[in-house]
MDTraj code that builds the backbone (N, CA, C; nanometers):
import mdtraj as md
import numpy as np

residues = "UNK UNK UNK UNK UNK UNK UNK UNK UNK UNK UNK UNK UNK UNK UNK UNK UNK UNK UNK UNK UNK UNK UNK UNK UNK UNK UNK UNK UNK UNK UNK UNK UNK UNK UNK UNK UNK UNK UNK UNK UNK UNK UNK UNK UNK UNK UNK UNK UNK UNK UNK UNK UNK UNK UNK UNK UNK UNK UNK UNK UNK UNK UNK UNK UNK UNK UNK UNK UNK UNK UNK UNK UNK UNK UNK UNK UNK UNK UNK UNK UNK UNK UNK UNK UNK UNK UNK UNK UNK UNK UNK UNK UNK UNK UNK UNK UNK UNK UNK UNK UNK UNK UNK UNK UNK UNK UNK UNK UNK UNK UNK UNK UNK UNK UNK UNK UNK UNK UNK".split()
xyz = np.array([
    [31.1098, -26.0950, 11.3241],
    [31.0441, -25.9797, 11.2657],
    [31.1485, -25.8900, 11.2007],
    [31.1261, -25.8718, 11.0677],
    [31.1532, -25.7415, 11.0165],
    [31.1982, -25.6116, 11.0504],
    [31.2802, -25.5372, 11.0794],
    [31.2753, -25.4134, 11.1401],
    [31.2093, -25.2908, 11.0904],
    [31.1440, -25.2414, 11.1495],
    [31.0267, -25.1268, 11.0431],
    [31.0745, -24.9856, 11.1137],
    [31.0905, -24.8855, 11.0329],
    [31.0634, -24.8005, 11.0916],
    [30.9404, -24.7113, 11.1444],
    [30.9653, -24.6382, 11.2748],
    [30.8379, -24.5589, 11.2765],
    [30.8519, -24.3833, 11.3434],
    [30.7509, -24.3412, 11.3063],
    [30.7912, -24.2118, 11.3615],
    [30.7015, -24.2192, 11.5101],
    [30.7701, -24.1380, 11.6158],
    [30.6782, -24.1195, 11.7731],
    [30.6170, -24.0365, 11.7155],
    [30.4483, -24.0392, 11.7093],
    [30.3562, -23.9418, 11.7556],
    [30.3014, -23.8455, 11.8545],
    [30.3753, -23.9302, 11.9431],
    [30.3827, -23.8475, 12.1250],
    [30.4621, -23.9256, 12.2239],
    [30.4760, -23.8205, 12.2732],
    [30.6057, -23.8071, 12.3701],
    [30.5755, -23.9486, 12.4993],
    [30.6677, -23.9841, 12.5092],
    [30.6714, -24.0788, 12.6185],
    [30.8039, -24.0929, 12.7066],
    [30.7964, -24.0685, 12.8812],
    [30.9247, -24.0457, 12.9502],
    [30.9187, -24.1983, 12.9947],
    [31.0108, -24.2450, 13.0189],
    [31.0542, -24.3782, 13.0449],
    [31.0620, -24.3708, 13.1949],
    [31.0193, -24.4737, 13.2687],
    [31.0556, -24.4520, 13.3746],
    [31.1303, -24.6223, 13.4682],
    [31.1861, -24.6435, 13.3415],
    [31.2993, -24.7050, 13.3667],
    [31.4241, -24.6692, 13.2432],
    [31.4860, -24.6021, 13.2810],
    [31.5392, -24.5376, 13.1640],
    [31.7206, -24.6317, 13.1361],
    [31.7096, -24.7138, 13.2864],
    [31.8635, -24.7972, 13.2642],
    [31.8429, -24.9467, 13.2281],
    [31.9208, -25.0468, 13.2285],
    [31.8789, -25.1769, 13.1880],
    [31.8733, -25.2087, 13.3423],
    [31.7607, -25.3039, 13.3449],
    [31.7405, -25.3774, 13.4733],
    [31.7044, -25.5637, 13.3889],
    [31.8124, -25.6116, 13.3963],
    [31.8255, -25.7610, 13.3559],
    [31.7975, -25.8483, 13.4098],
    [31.7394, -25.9444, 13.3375],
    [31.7007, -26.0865, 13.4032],
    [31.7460, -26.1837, 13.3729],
    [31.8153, -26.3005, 13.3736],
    [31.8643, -26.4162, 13.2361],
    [31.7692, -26.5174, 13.2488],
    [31.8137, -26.5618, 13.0924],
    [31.7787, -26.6918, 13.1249],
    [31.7729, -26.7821, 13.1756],
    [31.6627, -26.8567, 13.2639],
    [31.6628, -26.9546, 13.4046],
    [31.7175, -26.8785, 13.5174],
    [31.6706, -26.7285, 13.5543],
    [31.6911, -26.6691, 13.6683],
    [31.5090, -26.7024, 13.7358],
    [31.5405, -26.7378, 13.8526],
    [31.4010, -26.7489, 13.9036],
    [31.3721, -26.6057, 13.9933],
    [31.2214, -26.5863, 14.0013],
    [31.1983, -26.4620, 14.0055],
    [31.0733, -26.4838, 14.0693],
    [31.0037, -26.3627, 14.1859],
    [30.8983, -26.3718, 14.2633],
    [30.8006, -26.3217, 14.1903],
    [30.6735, -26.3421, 14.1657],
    [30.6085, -26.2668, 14.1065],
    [30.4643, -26.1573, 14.1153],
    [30.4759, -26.1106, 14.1024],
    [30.4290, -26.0008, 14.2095],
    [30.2906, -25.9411, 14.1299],
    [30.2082, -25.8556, 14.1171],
    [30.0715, -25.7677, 14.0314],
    [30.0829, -25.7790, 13.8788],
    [29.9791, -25.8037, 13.8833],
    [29.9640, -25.7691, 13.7400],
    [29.9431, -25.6032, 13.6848],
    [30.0277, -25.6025, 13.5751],
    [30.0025, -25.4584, 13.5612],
    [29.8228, -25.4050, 13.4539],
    [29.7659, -25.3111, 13.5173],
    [29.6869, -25.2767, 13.5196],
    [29.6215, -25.1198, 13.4879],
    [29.7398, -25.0599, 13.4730],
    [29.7128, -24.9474, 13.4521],
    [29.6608, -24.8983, 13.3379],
    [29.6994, -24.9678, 13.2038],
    [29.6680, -24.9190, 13.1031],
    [29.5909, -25.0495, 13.0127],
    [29.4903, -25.0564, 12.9268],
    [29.4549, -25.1751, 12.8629],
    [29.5138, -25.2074, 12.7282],
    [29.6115, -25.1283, 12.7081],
    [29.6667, -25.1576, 12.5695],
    [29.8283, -25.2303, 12.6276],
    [29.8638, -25.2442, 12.7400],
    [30.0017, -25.3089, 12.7896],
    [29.9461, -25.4416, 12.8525],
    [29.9157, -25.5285, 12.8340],
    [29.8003, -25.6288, 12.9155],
    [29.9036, -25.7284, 12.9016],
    [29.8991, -25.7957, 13.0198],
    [29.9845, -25.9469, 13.0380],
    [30.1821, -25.8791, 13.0836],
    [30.1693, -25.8305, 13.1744],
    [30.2620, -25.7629, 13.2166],
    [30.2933, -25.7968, 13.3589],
    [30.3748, -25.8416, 13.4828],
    [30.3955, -25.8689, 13.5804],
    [30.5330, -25.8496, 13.6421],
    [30.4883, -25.7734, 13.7640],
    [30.6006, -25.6789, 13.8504],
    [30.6897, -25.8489, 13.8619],
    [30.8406, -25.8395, 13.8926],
    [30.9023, -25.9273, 13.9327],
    [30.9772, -25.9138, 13.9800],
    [31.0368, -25.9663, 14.0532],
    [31.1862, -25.9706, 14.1478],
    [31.2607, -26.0595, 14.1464],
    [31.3717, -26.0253, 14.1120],
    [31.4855, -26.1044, 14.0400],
    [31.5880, -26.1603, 14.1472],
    [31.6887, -26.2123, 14.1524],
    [31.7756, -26.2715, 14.2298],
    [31.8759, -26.1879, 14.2408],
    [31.8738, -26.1118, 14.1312],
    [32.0384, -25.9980, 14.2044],
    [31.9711, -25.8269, 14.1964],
    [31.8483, -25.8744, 14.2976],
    [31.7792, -25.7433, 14.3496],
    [31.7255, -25.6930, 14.2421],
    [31.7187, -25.7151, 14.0754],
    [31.6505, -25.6287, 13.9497],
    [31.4981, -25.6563, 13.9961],
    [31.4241, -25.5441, 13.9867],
    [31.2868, -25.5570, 13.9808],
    [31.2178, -25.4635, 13.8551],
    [31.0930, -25.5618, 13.7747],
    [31.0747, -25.4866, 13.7002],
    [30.9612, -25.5392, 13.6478],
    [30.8606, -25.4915, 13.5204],
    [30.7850, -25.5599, 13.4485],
    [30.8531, -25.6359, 13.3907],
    [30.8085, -25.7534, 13.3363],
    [30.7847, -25.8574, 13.2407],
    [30.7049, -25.9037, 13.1627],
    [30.6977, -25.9474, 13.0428],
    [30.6244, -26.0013, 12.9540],
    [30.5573, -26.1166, 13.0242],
    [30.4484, -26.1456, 13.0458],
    [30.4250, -26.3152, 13.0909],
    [30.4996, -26.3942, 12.9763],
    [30.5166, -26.4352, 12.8323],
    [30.6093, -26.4742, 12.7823],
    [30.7289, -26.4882, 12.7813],
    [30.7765, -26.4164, 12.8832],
    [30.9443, -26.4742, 12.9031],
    [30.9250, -26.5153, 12.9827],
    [30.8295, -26.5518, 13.0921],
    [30.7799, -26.6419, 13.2506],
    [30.7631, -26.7655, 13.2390],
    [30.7602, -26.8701, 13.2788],
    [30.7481, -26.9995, 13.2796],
    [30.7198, -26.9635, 13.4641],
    [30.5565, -26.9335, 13.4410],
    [30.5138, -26.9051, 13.6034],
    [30.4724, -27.0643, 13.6813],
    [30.4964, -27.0451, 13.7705],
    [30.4496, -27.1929, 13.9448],
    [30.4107, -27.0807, 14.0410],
    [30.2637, -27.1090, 14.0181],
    [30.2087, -26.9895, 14.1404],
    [30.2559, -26.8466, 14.1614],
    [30.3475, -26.8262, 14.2438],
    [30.3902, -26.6795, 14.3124],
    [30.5518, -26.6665, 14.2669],
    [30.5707, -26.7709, 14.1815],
    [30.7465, -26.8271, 14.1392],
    [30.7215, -26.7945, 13.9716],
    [30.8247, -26.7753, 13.9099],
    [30.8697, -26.8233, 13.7991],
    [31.0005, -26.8246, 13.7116],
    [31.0072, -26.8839, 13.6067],
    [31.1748, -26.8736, 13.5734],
    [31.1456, -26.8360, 13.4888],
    [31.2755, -26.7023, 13.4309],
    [31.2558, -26.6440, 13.3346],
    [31.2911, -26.7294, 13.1879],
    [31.2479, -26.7441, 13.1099],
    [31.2826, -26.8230, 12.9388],
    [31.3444, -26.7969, 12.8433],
    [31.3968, -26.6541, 12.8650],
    [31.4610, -26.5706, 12.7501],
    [31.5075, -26.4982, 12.7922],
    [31.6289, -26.4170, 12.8133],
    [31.6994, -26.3041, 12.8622],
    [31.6089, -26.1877, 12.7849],
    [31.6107, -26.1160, 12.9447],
    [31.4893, -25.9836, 12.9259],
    [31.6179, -25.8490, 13.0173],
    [31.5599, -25.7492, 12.8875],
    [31.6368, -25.6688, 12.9742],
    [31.4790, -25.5446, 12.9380],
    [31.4536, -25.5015, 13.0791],
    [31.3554, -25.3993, 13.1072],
    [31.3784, -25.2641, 13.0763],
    [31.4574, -25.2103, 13.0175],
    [31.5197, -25.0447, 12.9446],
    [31.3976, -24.9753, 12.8617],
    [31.3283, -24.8575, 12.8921],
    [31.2510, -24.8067, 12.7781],
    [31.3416, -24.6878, 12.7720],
    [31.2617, -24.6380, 12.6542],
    [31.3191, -24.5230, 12.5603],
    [31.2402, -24.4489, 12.6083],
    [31.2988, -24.3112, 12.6492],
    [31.2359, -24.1843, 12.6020],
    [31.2524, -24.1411, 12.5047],
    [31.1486, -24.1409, 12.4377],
    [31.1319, -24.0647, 12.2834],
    [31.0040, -23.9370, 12.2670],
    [31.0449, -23.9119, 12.1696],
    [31.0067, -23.7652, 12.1721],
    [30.9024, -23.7250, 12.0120],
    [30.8212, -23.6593, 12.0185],
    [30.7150, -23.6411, 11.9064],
    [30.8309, -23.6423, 11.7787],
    [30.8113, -23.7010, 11.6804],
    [30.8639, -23.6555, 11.5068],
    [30.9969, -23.7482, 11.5411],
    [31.0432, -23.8267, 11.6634],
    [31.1630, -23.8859, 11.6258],
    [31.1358, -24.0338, 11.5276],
    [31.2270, -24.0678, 11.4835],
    [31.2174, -24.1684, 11.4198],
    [31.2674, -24.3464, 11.4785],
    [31.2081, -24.4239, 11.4818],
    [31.3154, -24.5281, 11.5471],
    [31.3046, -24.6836, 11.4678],
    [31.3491, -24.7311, 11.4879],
    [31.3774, -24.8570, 11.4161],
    [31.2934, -24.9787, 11.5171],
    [31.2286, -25.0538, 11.4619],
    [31.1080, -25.1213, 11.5812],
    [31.1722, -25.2688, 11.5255],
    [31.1978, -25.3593, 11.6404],
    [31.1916, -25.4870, 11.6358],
    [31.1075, -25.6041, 11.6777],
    [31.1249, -25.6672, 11.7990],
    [31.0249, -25.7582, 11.8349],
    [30.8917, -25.6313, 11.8757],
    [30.7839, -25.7251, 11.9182],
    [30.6726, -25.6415, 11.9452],
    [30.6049, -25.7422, 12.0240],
    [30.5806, -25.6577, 12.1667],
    [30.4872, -25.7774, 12.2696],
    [30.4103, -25.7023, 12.3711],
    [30.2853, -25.7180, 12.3900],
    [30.1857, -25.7130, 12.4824],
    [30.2115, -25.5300, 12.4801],
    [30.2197, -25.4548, 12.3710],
    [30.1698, -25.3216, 12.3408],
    [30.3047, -25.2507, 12.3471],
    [30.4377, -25.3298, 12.3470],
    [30.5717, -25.2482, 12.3448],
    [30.6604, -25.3443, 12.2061],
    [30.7086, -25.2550, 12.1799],
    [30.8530, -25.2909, 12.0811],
    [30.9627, -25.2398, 12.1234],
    [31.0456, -25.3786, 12.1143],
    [31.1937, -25.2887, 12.0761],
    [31.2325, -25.2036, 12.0183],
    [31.2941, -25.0965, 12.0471],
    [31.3446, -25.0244, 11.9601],
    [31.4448, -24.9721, 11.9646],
    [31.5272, -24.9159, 11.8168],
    [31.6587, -24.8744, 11.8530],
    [31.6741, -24.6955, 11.7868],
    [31.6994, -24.6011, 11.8588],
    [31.6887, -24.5154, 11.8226],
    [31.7782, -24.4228, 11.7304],
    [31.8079, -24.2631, 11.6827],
    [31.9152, -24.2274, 11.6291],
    [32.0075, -24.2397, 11.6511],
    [32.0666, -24.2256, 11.8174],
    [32.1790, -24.2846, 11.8798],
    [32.2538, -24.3830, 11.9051],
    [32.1579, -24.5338, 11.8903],
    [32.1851, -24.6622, 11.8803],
    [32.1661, -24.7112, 11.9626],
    [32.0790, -24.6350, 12.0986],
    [32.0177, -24.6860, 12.1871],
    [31.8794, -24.7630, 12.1687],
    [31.8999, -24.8710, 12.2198],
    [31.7853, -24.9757, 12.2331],
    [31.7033, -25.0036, 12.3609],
    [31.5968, -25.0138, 12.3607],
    [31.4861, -25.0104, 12.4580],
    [31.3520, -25.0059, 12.4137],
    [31.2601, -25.0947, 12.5225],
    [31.1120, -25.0852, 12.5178],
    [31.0354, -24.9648, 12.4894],
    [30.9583, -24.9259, 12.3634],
    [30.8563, -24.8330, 12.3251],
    [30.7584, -24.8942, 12.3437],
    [30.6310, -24.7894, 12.3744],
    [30.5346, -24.7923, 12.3472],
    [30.4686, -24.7888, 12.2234],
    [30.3800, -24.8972, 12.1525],
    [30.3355, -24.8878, 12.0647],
    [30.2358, -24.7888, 12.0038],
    [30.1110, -24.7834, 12.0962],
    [30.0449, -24.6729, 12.0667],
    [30.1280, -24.5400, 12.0688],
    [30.2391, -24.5017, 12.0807],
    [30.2808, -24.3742, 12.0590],
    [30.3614, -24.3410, 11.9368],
    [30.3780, -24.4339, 11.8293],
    [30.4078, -24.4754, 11.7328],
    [30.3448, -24.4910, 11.6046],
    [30.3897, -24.4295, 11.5149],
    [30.3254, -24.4543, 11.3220],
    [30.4316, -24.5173, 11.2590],
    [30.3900, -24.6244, 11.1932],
    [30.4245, -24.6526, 11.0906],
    [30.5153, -24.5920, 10.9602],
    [30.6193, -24.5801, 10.8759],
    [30.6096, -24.4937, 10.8138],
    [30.6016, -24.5735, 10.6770],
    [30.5527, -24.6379, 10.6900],
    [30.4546, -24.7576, 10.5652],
    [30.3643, -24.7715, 10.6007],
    [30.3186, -24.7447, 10.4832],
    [30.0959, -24.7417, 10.4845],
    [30.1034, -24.8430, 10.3781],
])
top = md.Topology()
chain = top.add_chain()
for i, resn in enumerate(residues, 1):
    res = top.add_residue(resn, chain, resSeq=i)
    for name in ("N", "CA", "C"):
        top.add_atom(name, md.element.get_by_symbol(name[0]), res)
traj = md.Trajectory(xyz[None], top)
């Protein structure tokens, strides 16, 4: 994907605000589905081998029941961003994008809190 920019429309606090990593072919327990919101769907708590716990994409999972190995190095970091900032959006999955901000910090956004700044 393309990198697009977008402006935050509303504020969002991160509440994983450091990297919590997984690698590739780390096997991992897998734990609830997340549920809280219907626009983040296909999301699952996990527990990693060097104690990281965090959401996941079911796409980086290669799930076996209550097991799975991760497929792609995932690192779990969101952004706090703030109304009128601007950020640079990369991949995009199950209602979050990458993003990299004014600072050059990179981390999971929320999509719905996000415009376009191409119509």
């Amino acid at each position: 994907m393309m990198p697009v920019k977008r402006k935050v429309i509303e504020d969002y606090k991160s509440p994983y605000p450091k990297s919590i990593k997984f690698e590739k072919g780390e096997q991992v327990r897998i734990g609830e589905k997340f549920d809280k919101d219907s626009d983040w769907d296909n999301w699952y708590w996990c527990e990693g081998q060097h104690e990281n716990k965090a959401w996941v994409p079911i796409q980086y999972i290669d799930l076996d029941g209550d097991t799975g190995t991760i497929n792609t190095p995932y690192d779990a970091k969101e952004l706090t961003i703030h109304k009128g900032e601007i950020l640079e959006t990369l991949e995009e999955i199950n209602g979050f994008t990458m993003a990299i901000n004014s600072k050059g910090i990179k981390g999971w956004a929320p999509i719905k809190n996000l415009k376009s700044l191409i119509e």
